[in-house]
Every structure is written in structure tokens, then in C-alpha cells.
VOBA-1610 file (N, C-alpha, C; in pm, whole numbers, padded with zeros to 5 digits, always signed):
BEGIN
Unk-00478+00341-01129Unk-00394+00400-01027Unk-00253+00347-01048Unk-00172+00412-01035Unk-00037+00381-01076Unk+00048+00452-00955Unk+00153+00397-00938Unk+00259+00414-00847Unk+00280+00540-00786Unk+00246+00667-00893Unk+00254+00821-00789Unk+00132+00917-00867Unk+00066+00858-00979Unk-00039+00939-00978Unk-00206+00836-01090Unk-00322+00918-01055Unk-00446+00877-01025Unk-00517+00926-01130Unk-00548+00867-01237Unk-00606+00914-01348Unk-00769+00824-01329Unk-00844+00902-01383Unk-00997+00823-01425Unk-01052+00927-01544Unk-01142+00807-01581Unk-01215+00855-01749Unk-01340+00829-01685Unk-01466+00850-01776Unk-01572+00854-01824Unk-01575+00841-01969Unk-01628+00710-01996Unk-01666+00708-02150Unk-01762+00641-02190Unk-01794+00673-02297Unk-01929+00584-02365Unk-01885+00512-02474Unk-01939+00396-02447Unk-01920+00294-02564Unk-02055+00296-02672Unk-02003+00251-02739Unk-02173+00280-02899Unk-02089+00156-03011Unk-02153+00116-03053Unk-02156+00024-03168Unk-01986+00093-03277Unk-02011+00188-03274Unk-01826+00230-03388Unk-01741+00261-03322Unk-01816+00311-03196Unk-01731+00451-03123Unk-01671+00482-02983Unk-01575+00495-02937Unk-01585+00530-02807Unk-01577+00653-02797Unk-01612+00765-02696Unk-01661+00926-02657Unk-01604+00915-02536Unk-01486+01013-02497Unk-01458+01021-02342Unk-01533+01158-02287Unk-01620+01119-02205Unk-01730+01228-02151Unk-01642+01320-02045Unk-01557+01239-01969Unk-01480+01373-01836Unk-01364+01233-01855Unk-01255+01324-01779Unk-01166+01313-01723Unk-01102+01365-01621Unk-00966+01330-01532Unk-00929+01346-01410Unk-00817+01325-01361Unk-00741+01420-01347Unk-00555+01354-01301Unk-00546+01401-01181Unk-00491+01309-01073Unk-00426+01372-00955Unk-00312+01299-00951Unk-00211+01402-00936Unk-00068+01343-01013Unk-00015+01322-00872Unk-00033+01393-00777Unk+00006+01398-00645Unk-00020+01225-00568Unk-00135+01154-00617Unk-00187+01046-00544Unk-00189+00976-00617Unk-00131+00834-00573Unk-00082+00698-00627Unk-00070+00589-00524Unk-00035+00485-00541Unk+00021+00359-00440Unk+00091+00392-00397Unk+00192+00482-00399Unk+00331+00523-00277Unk+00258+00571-00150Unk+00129+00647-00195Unk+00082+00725-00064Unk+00024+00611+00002Unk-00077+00558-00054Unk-00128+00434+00011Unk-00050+00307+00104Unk+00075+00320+00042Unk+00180+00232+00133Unk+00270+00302+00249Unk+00283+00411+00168Unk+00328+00510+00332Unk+00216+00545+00422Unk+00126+00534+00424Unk-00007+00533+00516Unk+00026+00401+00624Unk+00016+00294+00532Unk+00052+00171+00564Unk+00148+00138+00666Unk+00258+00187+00583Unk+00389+00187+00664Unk+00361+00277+00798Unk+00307+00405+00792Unk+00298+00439+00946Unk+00185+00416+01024Unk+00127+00334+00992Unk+00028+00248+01064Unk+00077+00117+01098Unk+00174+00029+01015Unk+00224-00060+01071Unk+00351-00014+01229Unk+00353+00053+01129Unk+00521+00116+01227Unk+00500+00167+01363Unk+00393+00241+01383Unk+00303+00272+01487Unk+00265+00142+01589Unk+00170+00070+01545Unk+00161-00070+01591Unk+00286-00165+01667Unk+00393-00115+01550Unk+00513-00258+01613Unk+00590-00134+01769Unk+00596-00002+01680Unk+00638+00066+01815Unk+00545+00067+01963Unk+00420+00091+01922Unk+00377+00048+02044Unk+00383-00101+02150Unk+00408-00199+02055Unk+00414-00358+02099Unk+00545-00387+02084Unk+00661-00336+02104Unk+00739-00377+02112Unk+00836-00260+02163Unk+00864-00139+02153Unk+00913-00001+02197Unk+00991+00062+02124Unk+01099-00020+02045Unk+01155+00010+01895Unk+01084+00053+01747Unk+01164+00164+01709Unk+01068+00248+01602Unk+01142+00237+01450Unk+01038+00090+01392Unk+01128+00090+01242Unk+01196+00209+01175Unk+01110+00285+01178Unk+01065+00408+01108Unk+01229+00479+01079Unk+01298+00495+01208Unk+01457+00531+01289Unk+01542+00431+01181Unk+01499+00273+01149Unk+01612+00212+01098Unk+01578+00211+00944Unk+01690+00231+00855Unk+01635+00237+00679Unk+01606+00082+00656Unk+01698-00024+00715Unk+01691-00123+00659Unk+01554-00204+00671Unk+01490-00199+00795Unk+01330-00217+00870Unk+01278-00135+00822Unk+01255-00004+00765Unk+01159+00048+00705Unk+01160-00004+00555Unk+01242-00017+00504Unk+01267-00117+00326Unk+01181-00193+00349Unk+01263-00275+00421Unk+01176-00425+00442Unk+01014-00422+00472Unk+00971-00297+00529Unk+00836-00277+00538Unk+00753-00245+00446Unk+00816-00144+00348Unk+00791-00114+00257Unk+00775-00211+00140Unk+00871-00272+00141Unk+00892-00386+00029Unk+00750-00545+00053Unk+00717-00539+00211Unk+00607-00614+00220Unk+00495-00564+00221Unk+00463-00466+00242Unk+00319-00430+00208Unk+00316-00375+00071Unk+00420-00350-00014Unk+00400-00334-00143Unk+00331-00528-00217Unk+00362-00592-00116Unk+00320-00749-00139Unk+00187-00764-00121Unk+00180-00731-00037Unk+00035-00747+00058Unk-00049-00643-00022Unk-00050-00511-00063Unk-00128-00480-00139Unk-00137-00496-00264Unk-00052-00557-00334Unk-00081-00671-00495Unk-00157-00755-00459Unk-00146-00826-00372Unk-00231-00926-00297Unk-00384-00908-00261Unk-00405-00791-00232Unk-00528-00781-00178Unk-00570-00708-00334Unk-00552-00689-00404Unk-00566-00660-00604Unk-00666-00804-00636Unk-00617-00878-00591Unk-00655-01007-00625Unk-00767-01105-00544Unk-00734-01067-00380Unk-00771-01179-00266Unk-00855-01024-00179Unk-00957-01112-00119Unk-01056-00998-00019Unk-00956-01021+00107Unk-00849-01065+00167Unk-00735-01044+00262Unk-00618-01052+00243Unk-00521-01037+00297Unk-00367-01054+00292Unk-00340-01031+00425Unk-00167-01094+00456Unk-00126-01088+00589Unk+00009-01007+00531Unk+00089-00973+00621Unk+00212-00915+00636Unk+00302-00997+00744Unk+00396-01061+00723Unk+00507-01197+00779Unk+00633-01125+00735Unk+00680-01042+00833Unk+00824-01018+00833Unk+00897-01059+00938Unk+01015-01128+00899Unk+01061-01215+01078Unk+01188-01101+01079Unk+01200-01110+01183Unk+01343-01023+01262Unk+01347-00901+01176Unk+01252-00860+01223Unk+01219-00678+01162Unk+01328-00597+01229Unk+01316-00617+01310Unk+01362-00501+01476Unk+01434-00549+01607Unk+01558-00578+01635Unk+01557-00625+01728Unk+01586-00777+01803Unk+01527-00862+01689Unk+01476-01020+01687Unk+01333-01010+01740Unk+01260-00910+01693Unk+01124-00915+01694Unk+01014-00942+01538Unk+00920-01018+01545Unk+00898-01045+01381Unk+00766-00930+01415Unk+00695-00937+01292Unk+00613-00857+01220Unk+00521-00922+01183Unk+00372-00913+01221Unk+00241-01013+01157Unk+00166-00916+01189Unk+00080-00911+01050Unk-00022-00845+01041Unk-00154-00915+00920Unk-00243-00872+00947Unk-00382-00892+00875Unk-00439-00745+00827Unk-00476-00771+00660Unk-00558-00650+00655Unk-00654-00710+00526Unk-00755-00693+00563Unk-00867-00666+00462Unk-00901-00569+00388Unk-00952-00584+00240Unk-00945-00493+00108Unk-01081-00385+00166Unk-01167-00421+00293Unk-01222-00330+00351Unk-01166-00214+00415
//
């Protein structure tokens, strides 16, 4: 999976040879979608708990963007990750938990 699109194989391995049996591109779906999901699920959350809507400011939505692009390298590696952005919005910070579930 790569940044804006979604490739998978099928292949067989044999003693000389490798054989790709199928293949699969969805060029449309990548990690951008997966983090803009993210992002309006976080963004959702802080607007409801706090009343201010990152989403409205570019510089709080970057910054959102730019941490859960963290947090999901992170969870590549670790079965959790958190999200720690201070003075997102306002002088309001940002904490979150998400599991690779």
C-alpha cells in the first residue's frame, strides 16, 4: 500500500521460479484515504469536546495530518499508538489512542 494507490499479487514460488497467478490495482486507495478518515474522526471528536472545528483552520488540520501520518507508521510496527498534539486549537491539546484493531 503506498501513499495514493493499492496494489496486491498472487504468486507462486517453486525451486527456479516465481509465477504471478492474479493481480490488482486500486489506484484510487492508499494511506491518504486512511488518514483523511482519521483526520475526520479525530476532528469530529476534538469538535465535539471542545466546540472549535480544526477542520476550518489549515494550520490545525497540517498539524493533524502530519500526526497521524506518525501514529500510523507507528502502529506498522507497535499493536498501539497515541496521538499528542499540544495547542491544536485555541490552547486546547489533542490526545488520542488507537489500536491496529
Amino acid at each position: 500500500m503506498g501513499h495514493s494507490k493499492l496494489s496486491v499479487f498472487c504468486s507462486a514460488f517453486t525451486k527456479d521460479k516465481c509465477t504471478i497467478l492474479a493481480e490488482a490495482h486500486a489506484r484510487n486507495t492508499g494511506c491518504r484515504n486512511i488518514d483523511w478518515s482519521l483526520l475526520n474522526h479525530f476532528s469530529n471528536g476534538f469538535k465535539e469536546k471542545y466546540g472549535c472545528d480544526p477542520m476550518k483552520n489549515e494550520k490545525a488540520k497540517l498539524r493533524m495530518l502530519d500526526g497521524i501520518e506518525k501514529m500510523r507508521k507507528t502502529l506498522s510496527a507497535n499493536s498501539d499508538a497515541t496521538l499528542n498534539i499540544e495547542c491544536l486549537m485555541e490552547d486546547e491539546d489533542l490526545s488520542a489512542y488507537l489500536t491496529r484493531e
